[in-house]
N, C-alpha and C positions, 0 to 999 in steps of 0.2 A: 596623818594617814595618806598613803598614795593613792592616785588614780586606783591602780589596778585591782588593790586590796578593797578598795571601796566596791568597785563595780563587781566584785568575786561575793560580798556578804550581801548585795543587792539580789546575786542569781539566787544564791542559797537562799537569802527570805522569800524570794519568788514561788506561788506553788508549785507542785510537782509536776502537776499536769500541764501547767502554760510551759514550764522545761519541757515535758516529753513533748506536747504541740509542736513546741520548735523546732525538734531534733529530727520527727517524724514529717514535718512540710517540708523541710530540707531535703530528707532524703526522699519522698515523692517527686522531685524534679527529676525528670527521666530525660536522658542526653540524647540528641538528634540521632547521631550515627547508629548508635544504640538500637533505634525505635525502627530506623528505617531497615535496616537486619531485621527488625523481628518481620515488619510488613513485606517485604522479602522473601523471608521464611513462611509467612501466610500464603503467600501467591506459590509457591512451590508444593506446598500441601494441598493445595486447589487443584492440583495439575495442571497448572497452567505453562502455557504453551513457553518456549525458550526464549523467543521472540519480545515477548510480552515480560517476561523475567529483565531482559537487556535491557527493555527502553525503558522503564520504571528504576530501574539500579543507576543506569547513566541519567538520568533529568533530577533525582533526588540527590545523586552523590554533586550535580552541578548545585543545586538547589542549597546541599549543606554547607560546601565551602563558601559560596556568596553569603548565607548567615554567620558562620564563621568567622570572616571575613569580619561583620558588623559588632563582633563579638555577642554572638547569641550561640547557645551552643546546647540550650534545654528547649523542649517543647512547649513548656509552659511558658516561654518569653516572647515566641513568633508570636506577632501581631498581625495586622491587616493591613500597614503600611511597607513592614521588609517581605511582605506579599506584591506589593506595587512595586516596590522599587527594585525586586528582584525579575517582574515582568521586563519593564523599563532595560534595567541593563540588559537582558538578552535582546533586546529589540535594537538596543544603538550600540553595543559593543561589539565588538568581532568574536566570532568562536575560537574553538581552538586550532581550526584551519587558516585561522588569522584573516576571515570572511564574515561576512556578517549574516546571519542565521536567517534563513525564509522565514515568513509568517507562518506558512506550516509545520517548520520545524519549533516555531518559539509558540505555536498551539500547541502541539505534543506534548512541548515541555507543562504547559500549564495545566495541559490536562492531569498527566502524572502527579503534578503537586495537588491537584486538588481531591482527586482519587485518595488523597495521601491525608489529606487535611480531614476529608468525609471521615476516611477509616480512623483516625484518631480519636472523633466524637463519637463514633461509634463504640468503637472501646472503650470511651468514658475515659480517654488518657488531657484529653480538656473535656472544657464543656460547650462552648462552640469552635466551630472549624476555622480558622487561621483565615482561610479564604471567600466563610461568608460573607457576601457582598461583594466580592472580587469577580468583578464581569473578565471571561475569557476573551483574548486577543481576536479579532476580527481575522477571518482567512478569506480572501477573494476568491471565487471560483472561474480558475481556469478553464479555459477551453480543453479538452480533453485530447491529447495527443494518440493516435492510434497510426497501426502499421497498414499502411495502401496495399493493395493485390501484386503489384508489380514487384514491393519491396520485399513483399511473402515470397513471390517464382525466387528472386533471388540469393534468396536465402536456403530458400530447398537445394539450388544449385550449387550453394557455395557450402553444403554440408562435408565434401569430401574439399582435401587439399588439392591443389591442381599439381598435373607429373608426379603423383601420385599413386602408386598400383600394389596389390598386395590384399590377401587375408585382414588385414588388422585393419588397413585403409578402407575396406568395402565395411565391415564389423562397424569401426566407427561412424562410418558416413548415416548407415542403416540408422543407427541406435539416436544420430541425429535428425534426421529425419522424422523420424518418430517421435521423438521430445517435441518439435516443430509443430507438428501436426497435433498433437494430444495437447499441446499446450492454444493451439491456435481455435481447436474446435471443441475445449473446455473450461479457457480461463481459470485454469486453477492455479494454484497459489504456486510458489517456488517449493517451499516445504514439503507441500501434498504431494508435488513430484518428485519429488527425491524420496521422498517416505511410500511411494506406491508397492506392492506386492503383487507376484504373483498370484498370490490366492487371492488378490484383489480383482481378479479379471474375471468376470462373468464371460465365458465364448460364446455360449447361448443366447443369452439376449443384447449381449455387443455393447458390454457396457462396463464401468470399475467402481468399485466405491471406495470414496478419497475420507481418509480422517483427519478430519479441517483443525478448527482452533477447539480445545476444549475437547478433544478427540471424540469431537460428534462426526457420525458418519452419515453422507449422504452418497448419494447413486445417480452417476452421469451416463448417458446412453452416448456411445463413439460414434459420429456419421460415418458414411463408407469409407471413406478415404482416409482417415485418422484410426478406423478401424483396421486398414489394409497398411499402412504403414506399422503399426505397431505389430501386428502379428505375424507378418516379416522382419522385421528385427528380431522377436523372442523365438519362434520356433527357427529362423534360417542363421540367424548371427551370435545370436546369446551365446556364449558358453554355457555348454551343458555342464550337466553335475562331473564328469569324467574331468575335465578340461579345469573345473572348478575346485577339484581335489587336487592338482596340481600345480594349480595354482596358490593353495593351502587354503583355499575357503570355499569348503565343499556344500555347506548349509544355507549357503548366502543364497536369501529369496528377495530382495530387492528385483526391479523389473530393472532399473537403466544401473550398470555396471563402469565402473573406469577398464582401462586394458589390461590394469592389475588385477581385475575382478573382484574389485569391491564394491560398495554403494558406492553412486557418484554422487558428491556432495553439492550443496549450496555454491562453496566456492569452486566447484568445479564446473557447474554451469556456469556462474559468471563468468570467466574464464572461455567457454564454450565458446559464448556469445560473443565475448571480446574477437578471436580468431573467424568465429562466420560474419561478424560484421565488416570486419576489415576485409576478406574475400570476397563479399557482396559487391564492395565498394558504394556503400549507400551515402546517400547526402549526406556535405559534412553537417555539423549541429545532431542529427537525428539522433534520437534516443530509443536505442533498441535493447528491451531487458524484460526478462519473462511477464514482469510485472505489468508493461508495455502491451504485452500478447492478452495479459488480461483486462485490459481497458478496453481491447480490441475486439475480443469478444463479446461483451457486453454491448458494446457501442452495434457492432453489428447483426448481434440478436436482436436488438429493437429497434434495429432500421427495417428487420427481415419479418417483422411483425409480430415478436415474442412479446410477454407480456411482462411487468415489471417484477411481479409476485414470482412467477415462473422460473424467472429470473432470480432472483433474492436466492431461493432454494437451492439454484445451481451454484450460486455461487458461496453459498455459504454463509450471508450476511445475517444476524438478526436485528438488524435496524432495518425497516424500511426506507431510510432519512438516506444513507448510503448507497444504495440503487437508486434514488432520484437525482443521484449526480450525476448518473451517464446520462440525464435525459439534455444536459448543455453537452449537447454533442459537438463533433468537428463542425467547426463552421463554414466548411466547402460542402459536407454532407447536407448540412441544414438549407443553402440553398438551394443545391440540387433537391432537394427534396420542395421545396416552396415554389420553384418553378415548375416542376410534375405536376401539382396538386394546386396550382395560382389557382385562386376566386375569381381573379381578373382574367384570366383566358377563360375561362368556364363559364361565362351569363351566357344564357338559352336564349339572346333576342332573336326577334322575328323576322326585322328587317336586317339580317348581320350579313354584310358582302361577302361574296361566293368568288372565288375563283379568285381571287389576288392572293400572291404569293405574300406569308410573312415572313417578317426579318429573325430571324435566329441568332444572329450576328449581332451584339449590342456592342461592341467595343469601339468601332470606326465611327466616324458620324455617317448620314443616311449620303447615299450619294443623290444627284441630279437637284435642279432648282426647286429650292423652296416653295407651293402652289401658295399664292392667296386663298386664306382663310376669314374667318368670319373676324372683325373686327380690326382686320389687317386690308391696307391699300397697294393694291396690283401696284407694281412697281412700272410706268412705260420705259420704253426703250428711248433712247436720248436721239 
């Protein structure tokens, strides 16, 4: 009798139900690519924001082909080790810019997988998550980069092109100007601006309300001048509805338009900023991007004596953990602000000398001779 005939009246003496057990655990194995579609398709039914769709699609599609890779290709095989070793490789490998990946971008990424792991035990698709026990990657926190007063005048200036003149050139400069100013004096998000409306604009109390992540809305008050720049742009520059019919989009309620008179998009503001940064002529390195205007808001609301909560609200966070990061401010601010308010110039003593000039000037050493002090020998003259 052959092998295979032997092992054929083995199955058949086998009960029925340890065959179905079999056929039925086999096909409970659900394939990665598979799963992370559906979780995908979860987050979209959530309304979840576009943004949040991308970065979760890209760190799980990195995620499957490194298991892939290992030949794992079911849910049920990820362990807690090609958990580690999928850490590892984004930390020493290069990306696909052929660079090797910040600690905040190889955080992201883990975050995404673990968000991903959670929602699997959640579903009862395993029974513990892939990445319990898996400590996420350490991020150092930077010193928070923000745009100077001077670099702001320059940038209002360098909103129009230079020899430059014209309807369309004054329209754009306006509409820039205004994005400038609205983005400078309310940190909002890149999205929120580009997604703003007209019927967004309170005139009365000088204020808009932005729909954030999770299209929850909240309500920013415009200070004067971010309020006077924008409402020179929309009533003096916009296209009106006449102009906007023939243009073939006559409905269009976006607040900031292209010169085709459609919404301006995300990559149109990059773009934007690309062409006023190089007209500024700001230092080379500097990193200027909406996102930039909103550190800088932050940063200088709580230099200005706003409050952290206050804050959060404005800006749309619900972590509080997240607005405790602007509190490691610029580190040229933090000193200016520690020599204002030094301990050390401020003791009330009683006998404290009157009338001598002090030094402001630390950089040079002190000028004129040294005096003998206390536990120092006058030096005679030779």
């Amino acid at each position: 009798m052959s092998f295979d005939s032997s092992r054929k009246k083995q199955e058949q003496a086998a009960p029925a139900s340890s065959r179905t057990g079999k056929r039925s655990s086999q096909r409970a194995k659900r394939a990665i690519r598979a799963t992370i579609d559906e979780y995908i398709l979860d987050h979209r039914s959530q309304n979840h924001s576009p943004k949040t769709i991308e970065w979760h699609t890209l760190s799980l599609g990195n995620f499957a082909a490194f298991l892939q890779k290992q030949g794992v290709t079911s849910i049920e095989d990820i362990e807690r080790v090609h958990v580690l070793s999928w850490l590892t490789h984004l930390s020493t490998e290069p990306g696909a810019k052929g660079k090797k990946l910040s600690e905040r971008s190889v955080n992201g990424y883990a975050r995404s997988m673990r968000a991903f792991c959670n929602w699997l035990e959640a579903e009862g698709y395993v029974q513990v998550a892939p990445s319990n026990h898996v400590k996420m990657p350490k991020v150092g926190k930077p010193l928070i980069r923000i745009i100077e007063f001077d670099e702001f005048e320059r940038m209002l200036k360098a909103c129009a092109p230079p020899h430059e003149f014209g309807p369309t050139t004054d329209c754009n400069a306006a509409r820039n100007r205004a994005i400038l100013w609205v983005l400078w004096d309310t940190g909002i998000r890149l999205a929120e601006l580009c997604d703003l409306r007209l019927s967004n604009l309170d005139r009365d109390k000088g204020a808009i309300i932005v729909h954030g992540k999770g299209n929850k809305e909240r309500r920013i008050a415009l200070g004067r001048n971010a309020l006077r720049a924008l409402l020179l742009y929309i009533d003096r520059y916009r296209p009106d509805s006449k102009t906007l019919l023939e243009l073939g989009n006559p409905n269009e309620d976006h607040v900031f338009l292209s010169e085709g008179g459609f919404a301006l998009t995300r990559r149109g503001v990059d773009m934007l900023f690309q062409r006023i940064r190089k007209r500024a002529d700001l230092p080379k390195g500097k990193r200027i991007s909406p996102h930039i205007f909103r550190h800088t808001f932050a940063v200088r609301y709580l230099m200005l004596g706003g409050d952290i909560y206050t804050l959060q609200e404005l800006l749309g966070h619900e972590d509080i953990a997240t607005i405790k990061n602007y509190m490691h401010l610029n580190d040229t601010l933090v000193q200016e602000q520690k020599r204002k308010f030094s301990p050390g110039d401020n003791v009330p003593f009683k006998d404290s000398p009157s009338g001598r000039k002090h030094r402001t000037d630390f950089r040079e050493p002190a000028k004129g001779k040294p005096r003998a002090g206390r536990g120092k020998k006058p030096q005679l003259d030779q």
